[in-house]
N, C-alpha and C positions, 0 to 999 in steps of 0.2 A: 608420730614423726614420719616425715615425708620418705622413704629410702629413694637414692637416684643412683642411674646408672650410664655413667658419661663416658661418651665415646671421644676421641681425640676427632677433630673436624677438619682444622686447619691453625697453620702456623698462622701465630699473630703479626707478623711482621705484612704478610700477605694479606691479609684483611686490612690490616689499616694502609697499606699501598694500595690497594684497588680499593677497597671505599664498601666495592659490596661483590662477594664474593660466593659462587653456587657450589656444591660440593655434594657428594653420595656419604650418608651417616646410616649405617644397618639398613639401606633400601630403602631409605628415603633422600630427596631432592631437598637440601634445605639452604635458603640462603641467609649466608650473613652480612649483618650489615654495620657499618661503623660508624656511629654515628655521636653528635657531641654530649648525649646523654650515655652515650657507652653504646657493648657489643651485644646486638639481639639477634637470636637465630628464629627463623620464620620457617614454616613448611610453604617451596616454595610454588605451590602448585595454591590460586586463588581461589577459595571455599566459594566462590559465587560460579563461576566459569572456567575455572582451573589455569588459567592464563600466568604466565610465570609471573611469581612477586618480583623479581630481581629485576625487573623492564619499568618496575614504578621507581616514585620519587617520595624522598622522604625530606619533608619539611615540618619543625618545631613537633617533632616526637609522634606523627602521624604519617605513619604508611599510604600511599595512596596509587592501586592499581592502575595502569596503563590502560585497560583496555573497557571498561565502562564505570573507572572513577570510584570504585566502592575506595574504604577511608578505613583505616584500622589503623588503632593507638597500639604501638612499637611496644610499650612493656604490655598488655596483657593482649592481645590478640583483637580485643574487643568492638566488633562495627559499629561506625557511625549511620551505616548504610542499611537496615536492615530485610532490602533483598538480598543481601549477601551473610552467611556466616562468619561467624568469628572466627581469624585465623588460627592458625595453629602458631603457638608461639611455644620453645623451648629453651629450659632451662641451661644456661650457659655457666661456665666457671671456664676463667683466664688462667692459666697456673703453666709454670715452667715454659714460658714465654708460647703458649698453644693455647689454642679456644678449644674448650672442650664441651659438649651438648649431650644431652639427653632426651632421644626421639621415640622413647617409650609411648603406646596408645595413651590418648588417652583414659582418663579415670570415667568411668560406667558411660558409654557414649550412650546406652538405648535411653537412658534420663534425658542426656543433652537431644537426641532426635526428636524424644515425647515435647521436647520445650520448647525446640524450634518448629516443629508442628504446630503447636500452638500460637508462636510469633504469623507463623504463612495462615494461621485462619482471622487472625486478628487483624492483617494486613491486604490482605485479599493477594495471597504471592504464592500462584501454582506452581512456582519453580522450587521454592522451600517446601510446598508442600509434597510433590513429585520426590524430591530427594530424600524427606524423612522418610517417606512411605517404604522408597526404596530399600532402605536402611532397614528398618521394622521389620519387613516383613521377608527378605530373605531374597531367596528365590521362590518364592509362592509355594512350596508344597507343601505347608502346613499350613490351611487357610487359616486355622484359628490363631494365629498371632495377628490377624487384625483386628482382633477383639478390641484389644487394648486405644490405638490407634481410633478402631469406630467409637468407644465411650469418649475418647476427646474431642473428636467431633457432633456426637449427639446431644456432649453437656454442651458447647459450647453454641452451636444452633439453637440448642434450647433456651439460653440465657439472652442470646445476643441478636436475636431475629424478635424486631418490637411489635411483630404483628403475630407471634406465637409460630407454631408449626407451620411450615409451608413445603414449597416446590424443593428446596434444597436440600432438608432432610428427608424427603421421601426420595428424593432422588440417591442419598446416601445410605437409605437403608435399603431400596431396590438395588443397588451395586452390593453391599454386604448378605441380600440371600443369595444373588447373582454365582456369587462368590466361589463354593464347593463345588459348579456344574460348568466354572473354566480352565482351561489347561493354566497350570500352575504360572507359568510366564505372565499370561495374562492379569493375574489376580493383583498384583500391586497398582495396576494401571487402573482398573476397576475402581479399587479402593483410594485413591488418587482422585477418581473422575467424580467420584461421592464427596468428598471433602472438599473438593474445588469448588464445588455447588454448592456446599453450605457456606463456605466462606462470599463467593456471589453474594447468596439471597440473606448475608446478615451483612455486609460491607456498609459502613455509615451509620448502622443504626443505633442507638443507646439502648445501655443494658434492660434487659425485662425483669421489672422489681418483682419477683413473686409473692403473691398475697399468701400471709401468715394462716394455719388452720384454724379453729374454732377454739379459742381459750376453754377452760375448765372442764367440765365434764363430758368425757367423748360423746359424739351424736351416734345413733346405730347406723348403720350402712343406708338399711332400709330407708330410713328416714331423710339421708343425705339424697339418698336417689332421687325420693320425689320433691326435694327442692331443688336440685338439679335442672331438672324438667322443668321446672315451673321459673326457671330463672332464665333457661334457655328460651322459653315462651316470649317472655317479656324483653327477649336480648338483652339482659343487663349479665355482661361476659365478666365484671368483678364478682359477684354473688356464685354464677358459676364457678367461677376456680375453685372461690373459697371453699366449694361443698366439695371439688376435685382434693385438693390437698387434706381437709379434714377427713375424707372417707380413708385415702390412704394411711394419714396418721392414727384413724383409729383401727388400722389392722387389715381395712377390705385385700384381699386376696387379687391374682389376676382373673379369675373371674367374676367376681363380683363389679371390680373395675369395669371387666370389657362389656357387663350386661346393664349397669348405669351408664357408660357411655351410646352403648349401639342403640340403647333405648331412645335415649335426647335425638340419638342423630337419625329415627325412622318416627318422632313424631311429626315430622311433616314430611311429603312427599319429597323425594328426588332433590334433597335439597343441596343450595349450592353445586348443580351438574354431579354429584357424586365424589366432591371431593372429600367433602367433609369424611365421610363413612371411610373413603378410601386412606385418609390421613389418615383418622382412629385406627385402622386395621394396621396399618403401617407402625404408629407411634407402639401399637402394641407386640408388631413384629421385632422392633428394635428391641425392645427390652427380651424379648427372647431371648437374643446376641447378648446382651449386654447386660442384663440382670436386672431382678427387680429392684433391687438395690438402690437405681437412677430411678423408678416412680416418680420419685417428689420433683425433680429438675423435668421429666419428662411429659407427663400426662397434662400438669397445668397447662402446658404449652399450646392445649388443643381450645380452651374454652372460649377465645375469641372468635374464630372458626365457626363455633355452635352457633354463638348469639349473632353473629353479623352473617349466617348462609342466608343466600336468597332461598324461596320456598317456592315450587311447583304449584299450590294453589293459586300463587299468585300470575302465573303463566298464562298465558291466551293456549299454547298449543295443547297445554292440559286440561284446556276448559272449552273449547271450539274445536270443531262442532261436535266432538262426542266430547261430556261431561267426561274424564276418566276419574276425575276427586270424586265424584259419584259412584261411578262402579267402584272405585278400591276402597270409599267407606263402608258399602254394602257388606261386600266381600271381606272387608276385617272382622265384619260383626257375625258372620257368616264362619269367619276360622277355626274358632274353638269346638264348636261341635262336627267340624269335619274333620277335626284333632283327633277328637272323642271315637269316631265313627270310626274311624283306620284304626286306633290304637291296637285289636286282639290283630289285626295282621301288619303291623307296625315293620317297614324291612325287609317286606317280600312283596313290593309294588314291581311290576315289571312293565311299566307303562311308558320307558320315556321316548320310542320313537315317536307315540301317535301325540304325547306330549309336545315334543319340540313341533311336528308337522301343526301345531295348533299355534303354537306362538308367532310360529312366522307367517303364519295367515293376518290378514287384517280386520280381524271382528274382536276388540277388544273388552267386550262383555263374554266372547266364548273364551278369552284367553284367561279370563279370571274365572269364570266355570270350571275351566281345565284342570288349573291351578286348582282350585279349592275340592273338584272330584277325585285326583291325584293324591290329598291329604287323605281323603274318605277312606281313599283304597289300602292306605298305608303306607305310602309315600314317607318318607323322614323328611325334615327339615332339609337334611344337606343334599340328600336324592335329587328334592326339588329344586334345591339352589344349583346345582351340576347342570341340570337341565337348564335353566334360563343363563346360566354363563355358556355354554354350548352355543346357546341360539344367539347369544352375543357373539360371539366368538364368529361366528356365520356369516353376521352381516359384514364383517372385516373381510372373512375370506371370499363373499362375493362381493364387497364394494365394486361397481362399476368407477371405472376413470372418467367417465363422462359427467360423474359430478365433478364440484366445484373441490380443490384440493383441499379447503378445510374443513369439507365434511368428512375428512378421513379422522377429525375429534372428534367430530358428534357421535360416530361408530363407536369410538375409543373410549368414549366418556360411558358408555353404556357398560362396556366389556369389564373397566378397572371397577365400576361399580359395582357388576353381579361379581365380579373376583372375591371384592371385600366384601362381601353380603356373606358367600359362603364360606370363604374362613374365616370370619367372625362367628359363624355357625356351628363350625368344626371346634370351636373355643368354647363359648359359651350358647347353646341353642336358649332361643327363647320365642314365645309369642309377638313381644315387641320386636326383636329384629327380623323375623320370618316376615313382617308385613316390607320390609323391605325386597324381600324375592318377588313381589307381586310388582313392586315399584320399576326395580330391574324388566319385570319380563314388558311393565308397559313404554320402558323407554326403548323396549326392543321393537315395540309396535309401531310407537313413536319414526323410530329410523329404518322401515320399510322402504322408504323413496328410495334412501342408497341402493338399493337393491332393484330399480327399477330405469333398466332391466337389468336381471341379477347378473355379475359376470359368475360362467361357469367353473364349478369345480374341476380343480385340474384332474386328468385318469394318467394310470400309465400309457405309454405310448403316442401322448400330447407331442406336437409339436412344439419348439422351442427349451429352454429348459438348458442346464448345464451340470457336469459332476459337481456332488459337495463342494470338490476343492478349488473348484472353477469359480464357483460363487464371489469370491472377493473382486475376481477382474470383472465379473458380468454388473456388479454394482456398482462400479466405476462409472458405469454410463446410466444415464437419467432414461425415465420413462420404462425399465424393465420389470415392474409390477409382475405381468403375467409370467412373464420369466423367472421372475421370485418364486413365484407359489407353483410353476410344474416343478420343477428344481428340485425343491422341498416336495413335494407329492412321490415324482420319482422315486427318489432315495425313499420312502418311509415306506412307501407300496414296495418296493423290491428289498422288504427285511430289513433296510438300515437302521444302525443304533439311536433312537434318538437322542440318548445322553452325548453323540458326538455330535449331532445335529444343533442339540441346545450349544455346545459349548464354539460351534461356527458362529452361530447366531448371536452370542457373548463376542464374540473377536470382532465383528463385523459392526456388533452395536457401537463398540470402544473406541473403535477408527473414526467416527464422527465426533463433532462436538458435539455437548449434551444436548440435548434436547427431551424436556422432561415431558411429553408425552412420547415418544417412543422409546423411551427408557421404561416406562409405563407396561407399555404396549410387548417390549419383549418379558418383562419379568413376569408379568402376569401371564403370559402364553405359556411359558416353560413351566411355572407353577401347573396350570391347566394340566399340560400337558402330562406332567406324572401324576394325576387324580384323574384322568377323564378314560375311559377305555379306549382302547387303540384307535379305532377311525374315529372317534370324537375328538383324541388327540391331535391326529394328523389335521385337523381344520385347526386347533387352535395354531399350530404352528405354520398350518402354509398362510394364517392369520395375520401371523408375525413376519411372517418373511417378508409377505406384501407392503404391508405396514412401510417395513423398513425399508424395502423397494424405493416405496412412496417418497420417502427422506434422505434419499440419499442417490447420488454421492453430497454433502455439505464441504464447506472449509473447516479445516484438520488443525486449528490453530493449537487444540490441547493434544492430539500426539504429537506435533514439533516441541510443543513445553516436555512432556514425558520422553519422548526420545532425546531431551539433551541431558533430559534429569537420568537417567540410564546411560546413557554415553559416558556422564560424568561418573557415575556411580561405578563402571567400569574401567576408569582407569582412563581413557579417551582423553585425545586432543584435540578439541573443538576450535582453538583456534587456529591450524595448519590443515584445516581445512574437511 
């Protein structure tokens, strides 16, 4: 049974003279109203834009806002409108000629935020989704209550984007690593910006029926793998799933998962620009977050992706005028016994300056030489992989501006690529995805021209250049590139933190609209950046800085939605101006 606890509000003689009457009940604004269905008390601040209920009009038992029309039925609260919440409606009792109310919280609000979260991704409505976030997650200093919040969006991306994984949820799960390395204020806007982009890139679509696993006798892993492959071969993306969801049902583990997938996605060269590998890496970051629990709702999501990537064989620039499908066949066949050769000094290679000085040369027969003498010497998998995301990393921090502005992707496309190469390496190492490090270092060869001629790394004492804190006004203005990356140089050459550096470059990202390659572009830099040693670091991030240079200043249409969803959240009168 319900207990209530009723405050005297207002004398009934006065409610039914005025019609509709506002009044303070324990610190709340609530209006009553009198109407020929009887006396209902409202909380009178509008769950959509907080606009006083008491300025609307009430016609046949429906409440209706003044100031952008939302609709709510008088006895339960309930919208007609659902970019607006349900109002707050309390329980009233008339006794001893007084209206008496009960402004008690609601009952478990963080269910009701999880729900209407789920209404803003089904509706495509950043404003619902801005305000549950809000709610959820606090004031930010415990990132991990967006755990909760990101499985609602990862399952619901997963189900309801008809083309499987895309832009959306990598962009929601680059916000949620994002996450721990932004000042706490930050983190709900983050998690906000992630969600907003799944809801984007699933808006209109129809639900994605997941294909069932293999009836009767579980298949071994093993075996699922190589039909995997061979279905990925042939593009037929139902045959793949089905070997996706049966491996996980018969028990494969996260790495056995991540070494059937990274397999599919490095037997052919550089395919689909490197998104495909990049999604994988990502689909299997999320479940990090999120547990493996979601597998089944999450992994199938990737197998369309497999069977429809384009393929680098099929490229003129990977086939004119140097064959490179020819050198990286050679050189796969060529891997194993330079496996062999390194293994008694396995981890004590110290080769990676004269390495990377090889990659960014242009003879892509010594680049795979390099590569495959670096294994001899005992190079690891991930040593290797360090070194061609470096050298990725380089052609960003020297892009010249004198290319065209979209080759600042074809950089980009390189860099997220050898990112995912190597923490898919750090996960599961294997033979079939190390052939991806070779892929990586030839798409580095590939985007040489950016670099011609390279712009110079910034030194301390460069001209131009602004404090950390100065950075948000200097991005204000277009064209400040170079300014970006002495900026960042500066500060990191004179001792700066760069965990304060990452979490500028988080504030600075969040201020623009999304844009899922530099959202890319910075999460993969800051990952770099706490795996690569200090001056390898500093290029990934004067990398990013640039980058973001590049993109900005944009229109800010998603911090005006987030800064009203926070104004409200605060208590705020948005409409007085």
């Amino acid at each position: 049974m319900t207990s209530h606890h009723f405050v005297r509000a207002a004398s009934l003689a006065d409610v039914r003279e005025q019609g509709i009457l506002t009044t303070q009940v324990d610190g709340h604004t609530v209006a009553i109203f009198n109407t020929s269905e009887g006396i209902f008390a409202v909380d009178n601040r509008c769950p959509h834009m907080g606009f006083p209920l008491d300025r609307g009009t009430v016609q046949d038992g429906i409440l209706t806002c003044y100031w952008h029309y939302a609709r709510f039925d008088m006895k339960s609260g309930g919208t007609f409108d659902l970019f607006a919440d349900d109002a707050r409606v309390f329980p009233v009792e008339v006794r001893d000629e007084a209206v008496w109310v009960d402004v008690r919280a609601r009952a478990n609000s963080h269910a009701h935020q999880e729900e209407r979260l789920r209404v803003g991704l089904e509706r495509d409505l950043p404003l619902v989704i801005a305000k549950s976030v809000l709610t959820l997650l606090g004031d930010g200093a415990d990132w991990r209550r967006a755990v909760a919040p990101f499985r609602i969006g990862l399952d619901f991306g997963a189900r309801y984007r008809q083309g499987g994984w895309g832009q959306g949820l990598t962009i929601l799960t680059c916000m949620m690593n994002l996450l721990p390395a932004l000042p706490p204020e930050d983190r709900p806007r983050a998690l906000y910006q992630g969600l907003s982009a799944v809801a984007a890139d699933s808006f209109n679509h129809p639900p994605r029926f997941v294909v069932r696993p293999l009836p009767g006798e579980r298949v071994d892993v093993g075996t699922l793998k190589r039909w995997f492959r061979q279905f990925v071969e042939v593009r037929d993306d139902e045959g793949a799933e089905r070997c996706i969801i049966s491996a996980i049902r018969a028990g494969a583990d996260q790495a056995q998962m991540a070494d059937m997938l990274f397999a599919a996605a490095t037997d052919h060269r550089y395919i689909q620009i490197g998104h495909v590998l990049d999604f994988t890496n990502k689909a299997l970051e999320a479940l990090d977050v999120a547990g493996w629990d979601m597998a089944e709702q999450v992994l199938p999501s990737l197998a369309t992706n497999f069977a429809r990537a384009s393929r680098m064989e099929e490229a003129n620039a990977w086939r004119n005028p140097v064959d490179l499908i020819a050198i990286l066949e050679a050189a796969f066949a060529e891997m194993p016994g330079a496996l062999s050769q390194g293994q008694a000094n396995r981890g004590h290679w110290a080769g990676e300056a004269a390495l990377l000085a090889v990659l960014l040369q242009d003879d892509p027969r010594a680049i795979a030489d390099g590569l495959l003498a670096a294994l001899a010497d005992g190079a690891t998998e991930v040593a290797l992989a360090a070194v061609v995301s470096h050298a990725a990393a380089l052609r960003i921090a020297r892009f010249h501006t004198s290319n065209e502005f979209g080759d600042w992707d074809t950089a980009l496309h390189t860099f997220t690529f050898a990112n995912g190469v190597e923490q898919g390496l750090r996960r599961a190492p294997s033979v079939e995805l190390l052939r991806g490090v070779f892929d990586a270092a030839m798409s580095v060869y590939l985007d040489r021209f950016l670099n011609i001629p390279p712009a110079r790394l910034p030194r301390v004492g460069d001209a131009g250049g602004v404090l950390l804190e100065e950075m948000p006004a200097l991005l204000n203005q277009q064209q400040q590139v170079n300014n970006a990356g002495t900026t960042v140089a500066q500060f990191l050459y004179q001792d700066g933190d760069p965990a304060q550096l990452r979490a500028m470059l988080g504030k600075l990202l969040l201020r623009e609209d999304r844009d899922f390659h530099t959202i890319q572009a910075i999460e993969a830099a800051c990952k770099q950046s706490t795996l690569l040693p200090p001056a390898a670091a500093a290029h990934a991030l004067i990398a990013a800085a640039r980058y973001l240079a590049a993109h900005a200043p944009t229109v800010r249409a998603q911090g005006q939605t987030y800064q009203i969803a926070n104004r409200l959240h605060r208590g705020e009168k948005l409409f007085e101006g």
